[in-house]
TORVO-515933 format. One line per 10 residues: number of its first residue (from 1); for each residue x, y, z of N, C-alpha, C. Coordinates in nm, 4 decimals, padded with zeros to 6 digits. Layout:
NUM = X Y Z X Y Z X Y Z ~ ... $
end
This chain:
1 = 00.0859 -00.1167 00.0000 00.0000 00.0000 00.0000 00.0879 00.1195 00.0000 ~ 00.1131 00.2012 -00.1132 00.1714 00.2970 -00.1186 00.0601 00.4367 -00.0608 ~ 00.0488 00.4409 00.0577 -00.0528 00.4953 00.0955 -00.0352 00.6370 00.1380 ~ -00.0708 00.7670 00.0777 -00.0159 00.8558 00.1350 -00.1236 00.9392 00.2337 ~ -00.1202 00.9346 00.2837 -00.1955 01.0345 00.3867 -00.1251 01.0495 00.5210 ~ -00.0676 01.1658 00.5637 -00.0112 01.2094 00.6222 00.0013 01.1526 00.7471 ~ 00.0143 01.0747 00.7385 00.0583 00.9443 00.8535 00.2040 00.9150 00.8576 ~ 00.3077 01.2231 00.4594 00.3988 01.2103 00.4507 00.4468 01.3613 00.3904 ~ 00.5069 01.3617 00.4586 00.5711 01.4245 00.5640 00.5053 01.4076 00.7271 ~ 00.5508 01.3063 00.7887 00.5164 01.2791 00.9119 00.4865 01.3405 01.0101 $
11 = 00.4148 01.4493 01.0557 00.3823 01.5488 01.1555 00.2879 01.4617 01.2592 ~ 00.3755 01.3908 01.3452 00.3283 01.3017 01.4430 00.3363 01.3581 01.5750 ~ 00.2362 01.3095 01.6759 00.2311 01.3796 01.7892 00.1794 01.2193 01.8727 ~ 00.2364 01.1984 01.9301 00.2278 01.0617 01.9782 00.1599 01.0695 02.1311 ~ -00.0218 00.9880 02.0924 -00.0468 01.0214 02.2254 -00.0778 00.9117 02.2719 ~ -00.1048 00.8350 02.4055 -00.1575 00.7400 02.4556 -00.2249 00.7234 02.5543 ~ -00.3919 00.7624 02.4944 -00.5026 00.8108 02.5730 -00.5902 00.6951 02.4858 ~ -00.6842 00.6233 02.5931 -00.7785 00.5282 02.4971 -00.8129 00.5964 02.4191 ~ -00.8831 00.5302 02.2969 -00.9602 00.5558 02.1907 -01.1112 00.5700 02.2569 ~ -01.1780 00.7014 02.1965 -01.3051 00.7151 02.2424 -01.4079 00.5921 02.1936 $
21 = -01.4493 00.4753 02.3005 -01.5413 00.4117 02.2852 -01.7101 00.4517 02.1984 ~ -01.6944 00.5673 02.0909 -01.8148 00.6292 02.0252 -01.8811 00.5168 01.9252 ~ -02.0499 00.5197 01.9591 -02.1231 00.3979 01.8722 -02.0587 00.4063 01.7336 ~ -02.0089 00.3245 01.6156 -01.9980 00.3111 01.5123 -02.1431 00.2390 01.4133 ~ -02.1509 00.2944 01.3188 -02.2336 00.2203 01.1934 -02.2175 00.1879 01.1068 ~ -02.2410 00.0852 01.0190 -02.1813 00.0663 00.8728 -02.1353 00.1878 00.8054 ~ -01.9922 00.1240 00.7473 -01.9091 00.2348 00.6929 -01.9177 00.2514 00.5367 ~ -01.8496 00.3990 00.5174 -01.8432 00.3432 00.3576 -01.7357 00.2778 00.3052 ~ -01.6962 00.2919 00.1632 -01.6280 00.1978 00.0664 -01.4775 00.2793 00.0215 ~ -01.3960 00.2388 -00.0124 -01.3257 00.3000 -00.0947 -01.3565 00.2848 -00.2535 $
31 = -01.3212 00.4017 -00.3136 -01.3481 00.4027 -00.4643 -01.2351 00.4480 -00.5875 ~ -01.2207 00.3944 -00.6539 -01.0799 00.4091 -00.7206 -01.1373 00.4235 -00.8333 ~ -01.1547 00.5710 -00.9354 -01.1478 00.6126 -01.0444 -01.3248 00.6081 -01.0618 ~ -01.3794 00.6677 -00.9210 -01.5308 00.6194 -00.9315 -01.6291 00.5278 -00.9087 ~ -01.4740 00.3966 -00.8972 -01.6386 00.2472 -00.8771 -01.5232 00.1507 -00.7642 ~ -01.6578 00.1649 -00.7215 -01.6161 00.0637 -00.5775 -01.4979 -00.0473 -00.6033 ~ -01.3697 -00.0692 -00.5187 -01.3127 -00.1772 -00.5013 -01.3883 -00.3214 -00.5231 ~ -01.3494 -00.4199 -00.5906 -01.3987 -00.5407 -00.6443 -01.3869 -00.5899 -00.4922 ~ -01.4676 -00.6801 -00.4135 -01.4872 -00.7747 -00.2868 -01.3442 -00.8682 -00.3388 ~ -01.2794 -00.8466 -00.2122 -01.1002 -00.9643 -00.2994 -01.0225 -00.8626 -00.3325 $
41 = -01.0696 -00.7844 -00.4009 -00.9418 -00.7225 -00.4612 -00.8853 -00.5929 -00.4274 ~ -00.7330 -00.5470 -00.4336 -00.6661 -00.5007 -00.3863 -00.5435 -00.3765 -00.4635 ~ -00.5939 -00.2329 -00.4120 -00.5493 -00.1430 -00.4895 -00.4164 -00.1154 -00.4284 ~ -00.2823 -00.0560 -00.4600 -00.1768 -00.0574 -00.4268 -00.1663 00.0999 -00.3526 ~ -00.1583 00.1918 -00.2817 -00.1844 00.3614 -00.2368 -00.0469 00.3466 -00.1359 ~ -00.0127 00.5070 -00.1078 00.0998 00.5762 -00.0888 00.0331 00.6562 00.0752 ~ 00.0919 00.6776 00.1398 00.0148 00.7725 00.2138 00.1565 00.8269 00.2966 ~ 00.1488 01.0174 00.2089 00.2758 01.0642 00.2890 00.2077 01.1245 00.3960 ~ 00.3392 01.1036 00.5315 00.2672 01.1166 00.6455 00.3861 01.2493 00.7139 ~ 00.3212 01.3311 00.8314 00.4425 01.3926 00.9020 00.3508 01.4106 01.0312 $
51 = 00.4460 01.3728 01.1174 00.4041 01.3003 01.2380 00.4927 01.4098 01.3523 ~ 00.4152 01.4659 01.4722 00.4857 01.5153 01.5528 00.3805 01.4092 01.6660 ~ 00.5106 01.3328 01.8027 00.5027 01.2756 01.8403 00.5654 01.3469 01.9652 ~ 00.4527 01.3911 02.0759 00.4722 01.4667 02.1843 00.4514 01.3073 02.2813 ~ 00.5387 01.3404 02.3724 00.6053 01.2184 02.4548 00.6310 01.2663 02.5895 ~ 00.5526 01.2436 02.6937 00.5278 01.2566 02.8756 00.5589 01.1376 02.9294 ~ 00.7134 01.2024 02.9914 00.7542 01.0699 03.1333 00.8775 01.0274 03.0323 ~ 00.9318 01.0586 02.9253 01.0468 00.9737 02.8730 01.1503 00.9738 02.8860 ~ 01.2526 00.8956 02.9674 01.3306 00.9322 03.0455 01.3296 01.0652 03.1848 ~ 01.2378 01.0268 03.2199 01.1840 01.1247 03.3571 01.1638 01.2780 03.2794 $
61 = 01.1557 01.2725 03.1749 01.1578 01.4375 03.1645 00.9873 01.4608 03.1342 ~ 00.9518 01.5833 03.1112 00.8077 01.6219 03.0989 00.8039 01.5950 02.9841 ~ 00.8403 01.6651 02.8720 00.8595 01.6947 02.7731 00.9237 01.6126 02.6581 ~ 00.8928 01.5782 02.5213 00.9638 01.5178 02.3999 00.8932 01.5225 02.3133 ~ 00.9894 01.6095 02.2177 00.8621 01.6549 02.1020 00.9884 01.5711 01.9736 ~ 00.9284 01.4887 01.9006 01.0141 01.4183 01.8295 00.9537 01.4633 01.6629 ~ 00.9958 01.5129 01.5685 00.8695 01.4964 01.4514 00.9784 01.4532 01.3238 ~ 00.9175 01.3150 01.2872 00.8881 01.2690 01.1030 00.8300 01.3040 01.0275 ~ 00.9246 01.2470 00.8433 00.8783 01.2513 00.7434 00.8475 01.1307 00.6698 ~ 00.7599 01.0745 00.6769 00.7426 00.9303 00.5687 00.6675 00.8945 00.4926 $
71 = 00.6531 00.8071 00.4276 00.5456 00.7363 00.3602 00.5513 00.6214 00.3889 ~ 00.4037 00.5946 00.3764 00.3312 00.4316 00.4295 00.3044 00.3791 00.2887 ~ 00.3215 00.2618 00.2679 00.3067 00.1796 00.2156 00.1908 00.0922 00.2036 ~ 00.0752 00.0199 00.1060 -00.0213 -00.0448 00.1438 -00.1138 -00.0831 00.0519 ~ -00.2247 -00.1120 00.1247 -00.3334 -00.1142 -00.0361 -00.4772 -00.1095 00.0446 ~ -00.5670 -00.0298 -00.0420 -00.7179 -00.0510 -00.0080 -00.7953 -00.1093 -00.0915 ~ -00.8899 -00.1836 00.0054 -00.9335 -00.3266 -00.0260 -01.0765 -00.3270 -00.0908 ~ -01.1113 -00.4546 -00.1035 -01.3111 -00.4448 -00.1801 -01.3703 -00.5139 -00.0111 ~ -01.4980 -00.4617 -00.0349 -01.5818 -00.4909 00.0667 -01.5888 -00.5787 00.1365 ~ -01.5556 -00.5656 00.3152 -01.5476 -00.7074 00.3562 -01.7477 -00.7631 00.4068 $
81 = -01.7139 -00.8941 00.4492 -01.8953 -00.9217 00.5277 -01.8698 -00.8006 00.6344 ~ -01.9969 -00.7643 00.5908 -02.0267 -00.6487 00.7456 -02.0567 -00.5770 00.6586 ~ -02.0049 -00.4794 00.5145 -02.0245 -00.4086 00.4629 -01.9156 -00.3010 00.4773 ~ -01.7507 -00.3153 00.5278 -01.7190 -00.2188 00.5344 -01.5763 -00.2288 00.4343 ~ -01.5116 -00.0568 00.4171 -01.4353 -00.1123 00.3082 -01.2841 -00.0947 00.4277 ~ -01.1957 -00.1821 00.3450 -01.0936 -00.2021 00.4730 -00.9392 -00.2052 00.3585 ~ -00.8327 -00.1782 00.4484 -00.6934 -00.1335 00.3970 -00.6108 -00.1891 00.4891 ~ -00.5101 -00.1727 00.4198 -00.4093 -00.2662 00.5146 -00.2237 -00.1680 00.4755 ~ -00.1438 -00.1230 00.5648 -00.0262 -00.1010 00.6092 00.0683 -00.2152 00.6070 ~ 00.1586 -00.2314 00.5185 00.2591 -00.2815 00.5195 00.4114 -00.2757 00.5325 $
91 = 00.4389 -00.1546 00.4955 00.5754 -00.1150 00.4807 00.5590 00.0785 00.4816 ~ 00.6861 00.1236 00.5743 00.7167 00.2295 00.5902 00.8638 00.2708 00.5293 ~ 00.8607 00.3411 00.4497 01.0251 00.4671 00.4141 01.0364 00.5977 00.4417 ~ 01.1615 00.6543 00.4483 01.1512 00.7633 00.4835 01.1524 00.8526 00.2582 ~ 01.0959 00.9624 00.3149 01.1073 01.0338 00.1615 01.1872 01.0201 00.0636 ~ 01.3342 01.0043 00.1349 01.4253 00.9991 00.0148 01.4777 00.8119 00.0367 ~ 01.3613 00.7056 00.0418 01.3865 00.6113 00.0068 01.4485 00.5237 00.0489 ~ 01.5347 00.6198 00.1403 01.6998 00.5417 00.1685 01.7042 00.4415 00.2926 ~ 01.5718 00.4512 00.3967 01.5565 00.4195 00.4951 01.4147 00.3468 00.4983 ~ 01.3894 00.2596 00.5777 01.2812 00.1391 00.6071 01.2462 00.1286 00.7415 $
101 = 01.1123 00.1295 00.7712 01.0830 00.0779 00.9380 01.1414 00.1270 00.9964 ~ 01.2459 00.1676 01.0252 01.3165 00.2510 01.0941 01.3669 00.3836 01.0421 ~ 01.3026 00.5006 01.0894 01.3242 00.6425 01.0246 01.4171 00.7183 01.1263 ~ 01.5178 00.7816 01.0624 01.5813 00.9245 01.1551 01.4756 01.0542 01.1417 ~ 01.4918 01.0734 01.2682 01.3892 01.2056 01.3239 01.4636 01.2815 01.3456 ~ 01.3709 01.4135 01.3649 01.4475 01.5071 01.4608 01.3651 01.5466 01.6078 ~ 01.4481 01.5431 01.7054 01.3922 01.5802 01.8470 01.4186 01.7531 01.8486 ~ 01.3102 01.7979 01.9125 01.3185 01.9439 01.8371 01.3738 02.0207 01.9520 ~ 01.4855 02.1286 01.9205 01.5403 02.1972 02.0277 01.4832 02.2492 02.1630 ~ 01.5226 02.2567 02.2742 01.4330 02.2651 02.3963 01.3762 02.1727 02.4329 $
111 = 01.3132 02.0772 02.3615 01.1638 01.9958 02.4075 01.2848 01.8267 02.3831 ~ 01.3987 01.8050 02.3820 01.4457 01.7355 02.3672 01.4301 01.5868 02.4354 ~ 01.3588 01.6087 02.5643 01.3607 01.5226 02.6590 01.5003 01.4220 02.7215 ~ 01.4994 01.2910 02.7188 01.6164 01.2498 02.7549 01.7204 01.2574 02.5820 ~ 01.7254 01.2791 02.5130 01.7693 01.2604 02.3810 01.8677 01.4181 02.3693 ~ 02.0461 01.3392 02.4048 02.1143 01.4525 02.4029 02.1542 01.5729 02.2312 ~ 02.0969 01.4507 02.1364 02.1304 01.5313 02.0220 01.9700 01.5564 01.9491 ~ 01.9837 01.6353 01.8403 01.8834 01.6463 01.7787 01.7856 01.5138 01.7198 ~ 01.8839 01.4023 01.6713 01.8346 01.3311 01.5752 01.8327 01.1875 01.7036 ~ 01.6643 01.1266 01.6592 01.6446 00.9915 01.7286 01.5669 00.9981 01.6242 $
121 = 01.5546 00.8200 01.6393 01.4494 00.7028 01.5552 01.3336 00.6958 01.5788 ~ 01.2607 00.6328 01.5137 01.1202 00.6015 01.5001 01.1026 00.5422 01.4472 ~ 01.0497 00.3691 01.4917 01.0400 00.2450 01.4180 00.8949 00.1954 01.4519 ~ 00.8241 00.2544 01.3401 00.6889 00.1353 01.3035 00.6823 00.0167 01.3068 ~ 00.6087 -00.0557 01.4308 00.6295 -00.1611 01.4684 00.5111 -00.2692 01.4302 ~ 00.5386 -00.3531 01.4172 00.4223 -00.4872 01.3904 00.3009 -00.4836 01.2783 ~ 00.3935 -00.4571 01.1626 00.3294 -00.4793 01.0669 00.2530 -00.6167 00.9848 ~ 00.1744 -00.6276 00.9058 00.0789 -00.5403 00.8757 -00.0247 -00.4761 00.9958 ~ -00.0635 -00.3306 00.9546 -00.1369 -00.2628 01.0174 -00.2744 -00.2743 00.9367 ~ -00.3854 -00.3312 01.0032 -00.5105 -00.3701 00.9473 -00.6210 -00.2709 00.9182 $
131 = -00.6541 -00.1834 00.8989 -00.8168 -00.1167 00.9148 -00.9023 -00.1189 00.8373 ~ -01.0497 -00.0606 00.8935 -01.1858 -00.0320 00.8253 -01.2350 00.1011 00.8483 ~ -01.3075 00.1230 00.7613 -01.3970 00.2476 00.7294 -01.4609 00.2542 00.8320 ~ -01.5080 00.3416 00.9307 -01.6240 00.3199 01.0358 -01.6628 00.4676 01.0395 ~ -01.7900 00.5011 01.0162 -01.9175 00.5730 01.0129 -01.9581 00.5724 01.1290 ~ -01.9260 00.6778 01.2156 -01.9539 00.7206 01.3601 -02.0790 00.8275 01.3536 ~ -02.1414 00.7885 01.4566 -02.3204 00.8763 01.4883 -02.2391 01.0091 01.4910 ~ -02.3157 01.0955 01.3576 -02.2784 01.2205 01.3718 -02.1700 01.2574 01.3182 ~ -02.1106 01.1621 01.2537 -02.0260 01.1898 01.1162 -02.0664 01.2099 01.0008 ~ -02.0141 01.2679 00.9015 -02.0784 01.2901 00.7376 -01.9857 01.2067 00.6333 $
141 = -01.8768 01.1768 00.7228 -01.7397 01.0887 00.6617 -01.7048 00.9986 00.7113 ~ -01.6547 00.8713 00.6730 -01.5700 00.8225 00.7282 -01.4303 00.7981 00.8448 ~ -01.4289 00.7396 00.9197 -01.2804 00.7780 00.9528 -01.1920 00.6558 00.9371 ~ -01.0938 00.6137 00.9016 -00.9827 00.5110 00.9246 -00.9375 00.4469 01.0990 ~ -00.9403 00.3074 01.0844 -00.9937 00.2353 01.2132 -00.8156 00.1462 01.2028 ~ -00.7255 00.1519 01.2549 -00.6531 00.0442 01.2455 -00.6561 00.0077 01.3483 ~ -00.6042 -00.1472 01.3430 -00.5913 -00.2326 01.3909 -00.4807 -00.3705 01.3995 ~ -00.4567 -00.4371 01.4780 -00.3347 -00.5563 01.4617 -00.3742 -00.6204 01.3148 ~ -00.2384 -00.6437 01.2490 -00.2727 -00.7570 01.1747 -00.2430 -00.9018 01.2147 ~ -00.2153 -00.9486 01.3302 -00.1872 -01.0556 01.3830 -00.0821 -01.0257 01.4441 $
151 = 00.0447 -00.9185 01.4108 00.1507 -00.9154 01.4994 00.1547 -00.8426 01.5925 ~ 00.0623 -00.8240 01.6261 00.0408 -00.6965 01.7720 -00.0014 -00.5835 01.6999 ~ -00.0639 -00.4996 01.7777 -00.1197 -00.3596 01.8144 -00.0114 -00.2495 01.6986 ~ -00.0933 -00.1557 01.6709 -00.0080 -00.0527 01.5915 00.0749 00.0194 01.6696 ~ 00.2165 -00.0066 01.6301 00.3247 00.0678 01.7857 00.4343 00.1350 01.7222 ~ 00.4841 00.2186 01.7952 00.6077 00.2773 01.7854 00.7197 00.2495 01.8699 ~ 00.8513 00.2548 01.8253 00.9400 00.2396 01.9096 01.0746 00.3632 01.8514 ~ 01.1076 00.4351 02.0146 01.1219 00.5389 01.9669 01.2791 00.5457 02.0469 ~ 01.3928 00.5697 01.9684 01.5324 00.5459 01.9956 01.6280 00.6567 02.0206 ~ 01.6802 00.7422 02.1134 01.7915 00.8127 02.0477 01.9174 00.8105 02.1802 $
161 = 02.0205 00.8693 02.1565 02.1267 00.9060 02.2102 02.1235 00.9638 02.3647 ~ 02.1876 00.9384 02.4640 02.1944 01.0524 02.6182 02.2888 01.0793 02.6360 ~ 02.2759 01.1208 02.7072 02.4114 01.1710 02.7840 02.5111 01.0645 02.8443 ~ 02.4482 00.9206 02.9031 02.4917 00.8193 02.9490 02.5020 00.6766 02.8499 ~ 02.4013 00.7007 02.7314 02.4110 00.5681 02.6710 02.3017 00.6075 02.5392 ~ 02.2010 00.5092 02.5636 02.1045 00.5593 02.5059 01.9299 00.4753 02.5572 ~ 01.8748 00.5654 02.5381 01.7379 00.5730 02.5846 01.6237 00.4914 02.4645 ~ 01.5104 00.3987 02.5321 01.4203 00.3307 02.4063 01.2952 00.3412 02.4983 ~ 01.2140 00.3389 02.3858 01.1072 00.3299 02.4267 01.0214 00.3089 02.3380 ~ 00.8963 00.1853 02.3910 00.7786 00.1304 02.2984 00.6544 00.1615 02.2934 $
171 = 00.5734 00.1588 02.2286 00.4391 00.1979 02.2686 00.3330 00.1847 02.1456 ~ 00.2114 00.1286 02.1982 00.1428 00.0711 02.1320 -00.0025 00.0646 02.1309 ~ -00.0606 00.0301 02.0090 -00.2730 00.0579 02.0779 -00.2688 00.1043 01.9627 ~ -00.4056 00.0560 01.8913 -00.5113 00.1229 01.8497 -00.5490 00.2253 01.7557 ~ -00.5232 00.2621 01.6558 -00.4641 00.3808 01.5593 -00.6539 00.4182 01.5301 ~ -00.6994 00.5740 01.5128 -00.7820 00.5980 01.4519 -00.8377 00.7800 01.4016 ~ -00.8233 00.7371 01.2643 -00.7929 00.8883 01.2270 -00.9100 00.9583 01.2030 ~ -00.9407 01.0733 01.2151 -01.0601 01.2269 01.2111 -01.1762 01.1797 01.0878 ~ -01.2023 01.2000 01.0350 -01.2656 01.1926 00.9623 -01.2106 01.1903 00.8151 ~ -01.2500 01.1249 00.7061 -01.1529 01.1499 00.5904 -01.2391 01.2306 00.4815 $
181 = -01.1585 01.3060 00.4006 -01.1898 01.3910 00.2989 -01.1609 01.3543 00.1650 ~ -01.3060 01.3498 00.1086 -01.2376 01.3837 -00.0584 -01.1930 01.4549 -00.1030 ~ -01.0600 01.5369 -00.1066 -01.0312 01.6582 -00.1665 -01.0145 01.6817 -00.3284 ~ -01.0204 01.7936 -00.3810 -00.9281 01.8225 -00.5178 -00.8338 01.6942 -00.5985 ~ -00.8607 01.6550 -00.6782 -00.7631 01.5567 -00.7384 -00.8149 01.3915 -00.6849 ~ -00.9314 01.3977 -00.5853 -00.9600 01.2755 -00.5718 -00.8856 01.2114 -00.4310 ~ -00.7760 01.3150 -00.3636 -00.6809 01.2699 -00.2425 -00.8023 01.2543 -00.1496 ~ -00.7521 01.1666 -00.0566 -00.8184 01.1193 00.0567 -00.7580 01.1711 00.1735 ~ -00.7468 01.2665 00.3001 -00.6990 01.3125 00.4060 -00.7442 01.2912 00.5283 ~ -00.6623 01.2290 00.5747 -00.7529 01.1897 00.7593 -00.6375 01.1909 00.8796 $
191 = -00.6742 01.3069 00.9485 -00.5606 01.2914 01.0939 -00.5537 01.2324 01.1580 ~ -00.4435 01.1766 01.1963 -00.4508 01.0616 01.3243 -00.4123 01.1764 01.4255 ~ -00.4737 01.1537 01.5377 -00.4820 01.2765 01.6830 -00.5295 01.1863 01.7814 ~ -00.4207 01.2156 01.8894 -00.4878 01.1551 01.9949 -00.5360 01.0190 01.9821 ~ -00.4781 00.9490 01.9529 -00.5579 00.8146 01.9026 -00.4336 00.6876 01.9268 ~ -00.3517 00.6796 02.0352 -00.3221 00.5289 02.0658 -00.3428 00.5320 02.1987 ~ -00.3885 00.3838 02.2484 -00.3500 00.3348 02.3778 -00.2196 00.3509 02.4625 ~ -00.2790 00.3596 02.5726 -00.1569 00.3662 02.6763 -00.0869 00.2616 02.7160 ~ -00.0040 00.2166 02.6271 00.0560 00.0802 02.6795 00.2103 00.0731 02.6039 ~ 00.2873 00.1919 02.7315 00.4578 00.2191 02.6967 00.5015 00.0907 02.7831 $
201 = 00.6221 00.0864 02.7372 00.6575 -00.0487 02.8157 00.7337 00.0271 02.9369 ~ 00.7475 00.1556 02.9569 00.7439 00.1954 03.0654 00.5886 00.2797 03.1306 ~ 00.5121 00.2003 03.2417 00.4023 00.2289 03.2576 00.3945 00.4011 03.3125 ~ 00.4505 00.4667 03.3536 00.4607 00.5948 03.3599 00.4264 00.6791 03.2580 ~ 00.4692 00.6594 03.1286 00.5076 00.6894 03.0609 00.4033 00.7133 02.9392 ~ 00.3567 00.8095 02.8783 00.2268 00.8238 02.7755 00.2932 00.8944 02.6420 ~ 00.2367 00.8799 02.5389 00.2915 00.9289 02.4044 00.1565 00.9883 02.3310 ~ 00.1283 01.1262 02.2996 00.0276 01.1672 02.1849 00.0789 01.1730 02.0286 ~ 00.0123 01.1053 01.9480 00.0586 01.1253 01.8229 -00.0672 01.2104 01.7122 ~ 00.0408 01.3328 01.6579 -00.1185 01.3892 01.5538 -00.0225 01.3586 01.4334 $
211 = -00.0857 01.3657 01.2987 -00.0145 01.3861 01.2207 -00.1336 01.3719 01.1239 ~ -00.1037 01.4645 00.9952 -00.2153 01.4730 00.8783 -00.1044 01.4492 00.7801 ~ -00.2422 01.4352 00.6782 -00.1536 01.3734 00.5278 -00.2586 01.2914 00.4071 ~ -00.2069 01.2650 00.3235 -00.3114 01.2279 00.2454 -00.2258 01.1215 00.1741 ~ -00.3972 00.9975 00.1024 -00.3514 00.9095 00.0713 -00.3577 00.8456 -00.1269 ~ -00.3206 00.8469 -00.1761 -00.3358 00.8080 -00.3142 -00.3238 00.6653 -00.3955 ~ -00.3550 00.6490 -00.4768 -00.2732 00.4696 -00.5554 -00.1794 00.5695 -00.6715 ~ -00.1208 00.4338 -00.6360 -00.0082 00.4333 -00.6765 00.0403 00.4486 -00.8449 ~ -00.1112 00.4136 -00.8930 -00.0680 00.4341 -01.0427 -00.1392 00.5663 -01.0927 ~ -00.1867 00.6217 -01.0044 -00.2486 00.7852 -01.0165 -00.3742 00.7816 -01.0693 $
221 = -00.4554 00.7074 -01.0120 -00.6285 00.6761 -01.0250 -00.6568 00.7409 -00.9330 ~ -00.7827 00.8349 -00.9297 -00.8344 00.9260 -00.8295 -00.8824 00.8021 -00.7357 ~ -00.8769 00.8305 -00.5858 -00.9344 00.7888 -00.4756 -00.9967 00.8608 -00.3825 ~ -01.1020 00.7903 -00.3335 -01.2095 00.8561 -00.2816 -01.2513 00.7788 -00.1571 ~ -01.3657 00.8273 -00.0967 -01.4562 00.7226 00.0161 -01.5699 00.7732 -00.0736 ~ -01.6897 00.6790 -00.0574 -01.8461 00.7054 -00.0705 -01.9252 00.6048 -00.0106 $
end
């Protein structure tokens, strides 16, 4: 899934507050060049992401503001039973290609937390990342629902340099983004905010992630929700 929606240029904000338990209803579909995904079959999409990933308790400090640039990798799917349309996350790079699953960041001056230099990692963890369309009471759109694909929970693991050695940290739950948009050109846009579980492998410890972006296929067929 070359999936771009700003999950690129990565403006991540990494949070880990449950996901609001809100009633869901049958969702809609994805649509590629106008007509619904075939049931089975599988479109290839890009989604550049930029991620600022604000981080409380990491390495005892208050503060860690870490922010990426990437693109997700993937494909959106034809209708599953239930009626909803669903996509799947496979692979992450950074922009210029050169890097996989594991991206160099920058930790932003001041807000550095335990991380003595500018630059720490950010490794998308336990791929494939699964989701569906879900149509929430009082939505007019869709929003994007991920979920495990069997290897655990959608997580981050987040790496850099100290003063003494170096500092890690994991964290994981639940991915689910704002509502999505058809924009201009057929792009699809949906923020992820506020949207993982609290489960750092240091229990102190909480991560908010926002980040917007939009998502396309890969061979430049307009994409849509309806």
């Amino acid at each position: 899934m070359r999936k771009i929606q700003i999950l690129g240029g990565l403006f991540v904000m990494l949070t880990f507050s449950a996901i609001a338990t809100t009633s869901a209803i049958a969702a809609d579909e994805w649509l590629v060049g106008g007509s619904s995904v075939a049931v089975g079959a599988k479109v290839a999409v890009v989604t550049g992401e930029k991620w600022l990933l604000l981080a409380l308790g990491f390495g005892g400090f208050i503060k860690t503001h870490i922010v990426c640039n990437n693109e997700l990798l993937g494909t959106v799917n034809g209708l599953r039973a239930g009626g909803q349309g669903t996509d799947t996350i496979t692979e992450v790079h950074n922009l210029a290609l050169t890097q996989s699953k594991k991206i160099t960041c920058e930790a932003l001056s001041g807000e550095r937390g335990p991380c003595s230099t500018s630059v720490a990692s950010v490794e998308e963890i336990n791929f494939p990342w699964l989701s569906e369309l879900t149509l929430k009471t009082g939505d007019t759109t869709p929003r994007d629902a991920f979920s495990s694909g069997g290897s655990g929970a959608p997580g981050f693991r987040v790496e850099c340099a100290t003063a003494t050695g170096k500092f890690e940290e994991t964290c994981e739950g639940n991915l689910e983004t704002e509502q999505l948009k058809n924009e201009a050109g057929g792009i699809v846009g949906g923020e992820i905010k506020n949207a993982l579980s609290s489960k750092c492998a240091v229990v102190s410890n909480v991560a908010h992630i926002t980040t917007t972006g939009t998502t396309k296929t890969e061979n430049g067929e307009t994409l849509s929700v309806g």
